[in-house]
C-alpha positions in Angstrom: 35.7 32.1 -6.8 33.8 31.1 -4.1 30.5 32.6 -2.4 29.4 31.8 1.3 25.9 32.8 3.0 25.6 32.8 6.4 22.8 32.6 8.5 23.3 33.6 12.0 19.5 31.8 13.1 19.3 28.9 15.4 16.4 27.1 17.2 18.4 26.5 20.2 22.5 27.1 21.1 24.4 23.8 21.2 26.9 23.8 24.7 30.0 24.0 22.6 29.0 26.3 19.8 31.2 29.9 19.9 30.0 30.4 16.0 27.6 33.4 15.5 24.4 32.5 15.9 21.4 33.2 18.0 18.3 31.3 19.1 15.4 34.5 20.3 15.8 36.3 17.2 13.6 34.6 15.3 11.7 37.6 14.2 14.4 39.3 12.4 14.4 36.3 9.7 12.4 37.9 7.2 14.3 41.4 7.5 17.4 39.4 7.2 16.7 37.5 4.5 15.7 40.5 2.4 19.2 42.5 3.7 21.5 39.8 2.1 20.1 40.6 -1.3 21.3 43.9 -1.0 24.8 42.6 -0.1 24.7 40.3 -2.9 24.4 42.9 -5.3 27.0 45.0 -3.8 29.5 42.4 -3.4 29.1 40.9 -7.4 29.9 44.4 -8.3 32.7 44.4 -5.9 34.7 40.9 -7.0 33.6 41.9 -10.6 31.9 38.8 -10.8 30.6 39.6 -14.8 34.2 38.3 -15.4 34.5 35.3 -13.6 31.8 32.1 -12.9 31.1 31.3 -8.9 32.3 27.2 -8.5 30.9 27.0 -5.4 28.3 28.7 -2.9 28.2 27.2 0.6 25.1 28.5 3.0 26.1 27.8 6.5 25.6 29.0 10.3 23.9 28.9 12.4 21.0 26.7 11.0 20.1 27.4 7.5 17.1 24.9 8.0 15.6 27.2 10.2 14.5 29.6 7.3 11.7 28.5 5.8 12.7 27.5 1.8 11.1 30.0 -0.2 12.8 32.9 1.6 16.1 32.0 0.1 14.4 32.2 -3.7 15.0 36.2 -3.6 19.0 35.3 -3.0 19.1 32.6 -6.0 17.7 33.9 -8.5 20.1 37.1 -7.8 23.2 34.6 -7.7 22.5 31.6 -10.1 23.4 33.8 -13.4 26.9 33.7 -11.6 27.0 30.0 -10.6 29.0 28.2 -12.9 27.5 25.4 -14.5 28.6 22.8 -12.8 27.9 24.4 -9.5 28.6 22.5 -6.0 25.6 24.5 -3.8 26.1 23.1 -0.5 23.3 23.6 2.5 24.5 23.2 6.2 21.4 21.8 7.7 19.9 20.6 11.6 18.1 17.0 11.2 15.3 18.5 13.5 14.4 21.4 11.2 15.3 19.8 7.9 12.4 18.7 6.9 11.6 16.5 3.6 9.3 19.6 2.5 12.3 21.6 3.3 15.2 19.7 1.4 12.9 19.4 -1.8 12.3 23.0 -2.2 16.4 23.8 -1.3 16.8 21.2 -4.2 14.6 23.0 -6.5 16.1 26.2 -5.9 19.7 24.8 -6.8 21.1 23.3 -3.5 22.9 19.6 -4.5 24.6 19.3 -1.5 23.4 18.7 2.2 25.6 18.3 5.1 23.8 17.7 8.7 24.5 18.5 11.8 24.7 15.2 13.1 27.8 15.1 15.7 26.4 11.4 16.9 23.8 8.9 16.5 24.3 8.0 20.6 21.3 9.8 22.1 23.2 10.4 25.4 25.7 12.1 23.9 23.7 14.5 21.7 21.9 15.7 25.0 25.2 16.2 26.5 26.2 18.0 23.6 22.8 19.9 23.5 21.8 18.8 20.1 17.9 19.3 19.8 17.4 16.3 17.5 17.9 12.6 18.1 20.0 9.4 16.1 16.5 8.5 14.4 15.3 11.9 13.3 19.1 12.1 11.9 18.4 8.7 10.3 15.3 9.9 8.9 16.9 13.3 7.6 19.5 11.8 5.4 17.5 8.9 4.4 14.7 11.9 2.6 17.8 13.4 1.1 19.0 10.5 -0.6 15.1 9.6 -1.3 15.4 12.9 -3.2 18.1 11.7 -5.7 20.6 14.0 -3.9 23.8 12.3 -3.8 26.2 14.4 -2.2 25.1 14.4 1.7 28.1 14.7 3.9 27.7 14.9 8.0 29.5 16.0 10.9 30.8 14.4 14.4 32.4 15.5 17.3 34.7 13.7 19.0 37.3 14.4 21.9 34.5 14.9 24.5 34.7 12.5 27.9 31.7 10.6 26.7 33.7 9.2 24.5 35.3 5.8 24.7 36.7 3.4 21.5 33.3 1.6 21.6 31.2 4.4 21.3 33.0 5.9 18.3 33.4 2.7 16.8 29.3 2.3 17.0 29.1 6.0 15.6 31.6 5.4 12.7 29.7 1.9 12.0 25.8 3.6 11.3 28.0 6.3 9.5 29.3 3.5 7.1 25.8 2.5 6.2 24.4 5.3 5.3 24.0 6.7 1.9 27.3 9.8 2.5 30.0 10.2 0.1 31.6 12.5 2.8 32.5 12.7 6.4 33.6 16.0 8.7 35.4 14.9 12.1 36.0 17.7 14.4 37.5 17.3 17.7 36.1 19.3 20.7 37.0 22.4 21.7 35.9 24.7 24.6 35.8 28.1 23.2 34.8 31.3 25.2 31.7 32.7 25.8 30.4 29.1 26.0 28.4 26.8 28.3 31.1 23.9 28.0 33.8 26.4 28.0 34.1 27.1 32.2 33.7 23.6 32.7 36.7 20.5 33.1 34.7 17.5 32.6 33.3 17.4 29.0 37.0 17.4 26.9 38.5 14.4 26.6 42.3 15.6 24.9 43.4 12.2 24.4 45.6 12.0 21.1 45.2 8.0 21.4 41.9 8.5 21.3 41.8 11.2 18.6 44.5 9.1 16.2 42.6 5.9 16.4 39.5 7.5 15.5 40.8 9.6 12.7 42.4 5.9 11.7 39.0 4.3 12.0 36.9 6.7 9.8 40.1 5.9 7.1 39.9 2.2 7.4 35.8 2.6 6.8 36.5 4.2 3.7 36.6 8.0 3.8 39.9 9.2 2.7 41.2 12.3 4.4 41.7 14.7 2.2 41.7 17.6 5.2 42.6 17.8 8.5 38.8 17.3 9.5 37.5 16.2 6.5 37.2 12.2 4.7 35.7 11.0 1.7 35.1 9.9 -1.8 33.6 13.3 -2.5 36.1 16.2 -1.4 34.0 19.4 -1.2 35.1 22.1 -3.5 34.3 24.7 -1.3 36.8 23.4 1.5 39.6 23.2 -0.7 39.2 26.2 -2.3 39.8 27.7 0.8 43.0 26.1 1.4 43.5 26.4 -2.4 43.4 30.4 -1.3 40.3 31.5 -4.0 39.0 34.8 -3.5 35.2 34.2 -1.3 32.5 36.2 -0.9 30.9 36.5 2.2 27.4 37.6 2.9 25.7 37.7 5.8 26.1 39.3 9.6 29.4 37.4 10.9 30.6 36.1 6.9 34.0 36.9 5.7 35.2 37.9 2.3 38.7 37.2 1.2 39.8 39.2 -2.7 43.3 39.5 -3.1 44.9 41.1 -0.5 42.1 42.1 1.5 39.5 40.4 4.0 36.0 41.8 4.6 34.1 41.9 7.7 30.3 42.5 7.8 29.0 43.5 11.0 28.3 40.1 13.7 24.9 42.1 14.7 22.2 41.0 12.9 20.2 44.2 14.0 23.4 46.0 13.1 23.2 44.1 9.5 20.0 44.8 9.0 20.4 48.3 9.2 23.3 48.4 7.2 24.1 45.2 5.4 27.1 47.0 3.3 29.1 48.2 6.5 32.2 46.2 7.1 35.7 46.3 8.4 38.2 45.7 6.0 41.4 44.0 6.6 44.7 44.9 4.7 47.5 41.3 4.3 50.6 42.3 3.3 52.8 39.8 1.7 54.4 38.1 4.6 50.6 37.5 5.9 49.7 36.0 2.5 52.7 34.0 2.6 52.5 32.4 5.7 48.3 31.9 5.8 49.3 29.5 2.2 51.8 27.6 4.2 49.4 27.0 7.6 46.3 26.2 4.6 48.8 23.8 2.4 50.1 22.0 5.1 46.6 21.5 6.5 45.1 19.7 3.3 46.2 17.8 -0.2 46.7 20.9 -1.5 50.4 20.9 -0.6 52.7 23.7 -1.3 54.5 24.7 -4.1 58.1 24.7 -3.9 58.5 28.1 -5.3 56.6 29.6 -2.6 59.5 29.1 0.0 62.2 30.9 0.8 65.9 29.9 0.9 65.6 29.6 4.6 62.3 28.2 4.5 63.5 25.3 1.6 66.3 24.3 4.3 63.5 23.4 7.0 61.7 22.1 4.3 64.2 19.6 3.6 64.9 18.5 7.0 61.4 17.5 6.8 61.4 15.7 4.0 64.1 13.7 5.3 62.5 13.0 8.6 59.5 11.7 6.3 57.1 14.5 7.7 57.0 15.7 4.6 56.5 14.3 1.4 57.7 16.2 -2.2 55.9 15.1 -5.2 56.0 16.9 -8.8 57.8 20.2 -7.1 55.3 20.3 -4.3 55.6 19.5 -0.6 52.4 17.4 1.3 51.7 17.1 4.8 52.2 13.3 6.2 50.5 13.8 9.7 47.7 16.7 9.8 47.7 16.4 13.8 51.3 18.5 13.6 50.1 20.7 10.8 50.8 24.0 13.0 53.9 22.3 14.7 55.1 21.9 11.5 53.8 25.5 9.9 55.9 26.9 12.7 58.9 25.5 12.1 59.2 26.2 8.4 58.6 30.1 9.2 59.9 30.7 12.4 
């Protein structure tokens, strides 16, 4: 089982962001924080979590960094009896806000795994982007991490936009390489609604070329893909127990829960939360939803699919696959061979 915080708080809104998060409601933190206790509680009744140990609790956003350290110790000491021993706690976090103060008291509290908010070290790009840091505060961030003794610090970039060009990425990809990460996040750029970037035509560059070579790249430098947007030595437990299909808590305005059969949606107003932090919308899958969401998920990771999962129909596409060496079938279970066609391929198998 799985457990996800999220913190809907940021010190300003990136051009390309569409998650939820806000940047002028800064004095709602400390309500906040106090709500998602309250939540907590409710939901460890809920996923009767007495019977079964929490592997992994991932506090996104937003910018968790933006809440000052000590207001999370309220939330851990109510969770860590549930965290198994062997824990991964992972902290989303913004190089500008992270500071070494910061990151020691998150490690103190239980966090063992940081993963910044980086998206480039070009400092061009990241005011393009709308990133309130720059390459050496980044620098400086993950260098007090690994001061620290923590030793899983993963980082994200963004790529696709029309600042990029081979050189560029290549430069980004090389400081990458010399830092002390064990893993990598790669997401391409895409302009969702409700957006600055997304009324615009000049800041995607939807170049597969482009895209292939650099997902090629970060391979060649050593990060294994393991996930359609994720590379590494280390492969976060928390991503693939998503595509693994655990059940997940989810606390916070905007989280999602997943138990069984059923998906839980907290309200995306933090004023809303905070006046009720147990009303959500609850979502009923039936089967056929479950089915299909394990075949988009396997196909999308190393996970693979189990070959019992598929139908008689399904097993025929399947096969046609396999011989057109799209798919690969190892010890009963199918794998992906080229994540860029994960849906294409999705598709076909159910259609």
């Amino acid at each position: 089982m799985l457990a996800y915080l999220h913190i809907p708080f940021c010190d300003s809104k990136c051009h390309y962001c569409a998650f939820n998060s806000y940047e002028n409601k800064g004095t709602l933190k400390q309500n906040y924080m106090q709500r998602i206790t309250q939540q907590l509680r409710f939901e460890l009744e809920k996923f009767n979590a007495q019977n079964q140990s929490i592997t992994s609790l991932f506090i996104g956003g937003g910018t968790p960094s933006t809440i000052t350290a000590s207001w999370y110790e309220p939330f851990f000491e109510m969770i860590t009896p549930y965290l198994s021993g062997d824990a991964e706690v992972t902290s989303e976090a913004n190089p500008h806000s992270a500071t070494k103060e910061w990151i020691q008291t998150m490690n103190s509290l239980g966090v063992n795994r940081l993963s910044f908010g980086v998206q480039s070290f070009n400092a061009d790009k990241l005011a393009f982007l709308g990133r309130n840091h720059t390459p050496k505060i980044a620098l400086q961030a993950i260098e007090n991490v690994s001061n620290l003794g923590i030793q899983n610090i993963s980082l994200d970039l963004i790529y696709g936009t029309t600042m990029d060009t081979p050189s560029l990425l290549k430069e980004d990809l090389t400081i990458v390489s010399s830092l002390p990460i064990n893993h990598l996040s790669a997401y391409a750029l895409t302009l969702e609604e409700e957006t600055p970037f997304y009324t615009r035509n000049d800041v995607a560059n939807g170049s597969e070329e482009l895209a292939r070579n650099f997902v090629g790249q970060i391979i060649e430098s050593g990060f294994a893909q393991y996930e359609i947007s994720n590379f590494g030595s280390y492969q976060s437990r928390h991503n693939k127990g998503y595509w693994e299909h655990q059940d997940y808590l989810g606390i916070g305005a905007g989280a999602v829960g997943f138990l069984k059969n059923r998906r839980f949606y907290p309200t995306k107003s933090i004023e809303e939360y905070i006046a009720n932090p147990l009303a959500q919308e609850i979502e009923e899958l039936n089967n056929e939803d479950l089915h299909i969401e394990r075949i988009f998920l396997g196909l999308r990771s190393v996970i693979g699919i189990s070959l019992e999962h598929f139908s008689s129909k399904e097993m025929q596409r399947v096969k046609i696959l396999i011989e057109e060496n799209k798919l690969t079938c190892k010890d009963n279970r199918v794998f992906n061979n080229d994540y860029f066609l994960s849906d294409e391929i999705a598709l076909f198998i159910t259609q």
